[in-house]
C-alpha positions in Angstrom: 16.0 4.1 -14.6 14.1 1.3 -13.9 14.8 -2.2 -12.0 14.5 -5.2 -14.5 12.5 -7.9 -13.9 10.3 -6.1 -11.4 6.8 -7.4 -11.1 3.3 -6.2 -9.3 1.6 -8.9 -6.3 -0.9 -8.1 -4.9 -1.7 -9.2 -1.2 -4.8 -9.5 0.9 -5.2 -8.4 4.9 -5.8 -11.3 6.2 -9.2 -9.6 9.0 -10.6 -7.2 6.5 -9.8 -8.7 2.9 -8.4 -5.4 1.5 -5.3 -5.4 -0.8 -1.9 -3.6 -0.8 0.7 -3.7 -4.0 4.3 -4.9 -3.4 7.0 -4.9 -6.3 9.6 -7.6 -6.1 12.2 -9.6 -8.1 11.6 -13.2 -8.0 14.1 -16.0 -9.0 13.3 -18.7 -10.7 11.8 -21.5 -9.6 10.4 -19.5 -6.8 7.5 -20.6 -5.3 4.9 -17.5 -5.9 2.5 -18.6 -3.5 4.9 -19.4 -0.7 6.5 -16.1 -1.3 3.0 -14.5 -1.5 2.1 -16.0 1.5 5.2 -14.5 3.4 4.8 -11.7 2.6 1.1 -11.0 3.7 1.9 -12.6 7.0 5.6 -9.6 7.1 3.3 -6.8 6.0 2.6 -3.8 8.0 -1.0 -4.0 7.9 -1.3 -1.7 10.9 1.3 1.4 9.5 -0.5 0.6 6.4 -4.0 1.4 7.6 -3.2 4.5 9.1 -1.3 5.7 5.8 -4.7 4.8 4.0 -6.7 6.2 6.6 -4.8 10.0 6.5 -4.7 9.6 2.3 -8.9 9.5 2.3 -9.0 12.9 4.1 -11.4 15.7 2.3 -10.5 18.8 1.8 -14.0 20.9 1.7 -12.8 24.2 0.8 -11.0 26.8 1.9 -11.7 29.5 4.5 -11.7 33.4 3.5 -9.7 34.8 6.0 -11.7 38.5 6.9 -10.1 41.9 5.9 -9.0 44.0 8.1 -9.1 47.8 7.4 
């Protein structure tokens, strides 16, 4: 199931000019870029950088682990 009416925005940080995606149901005759505007200022920038930061982790390979006889 689905929500109806549920539409993609996406926001700027305001320092570092990268973007996050929020979903959201507008009514109408909102005002987008008020709402927009918002909700850049109400985001989590700072949970949302150390989300990003643990996503972009590497795994290289895995270790053997040694026999023992």
């Amino acid at each position: 199931m689905s929500i109806a009416n549920v539409k993609k925005y996406r926001i700027a940080h305001p320092d570092t000019g990268d973007q996050a995606t929020i979903m959201a149901v507008l009514p109408k005759g909102a005002d987008l870029d008020a709402y927009l505007a918002d909700a850049t200022k109400r985001f989590d920038w700072k949970s949302w950088d150390e989300r990003k930061a643990t996503l972009n982790k590497v795994r290289v390979g895995q270790q053997k682990q040694a026999r023992k006889k």
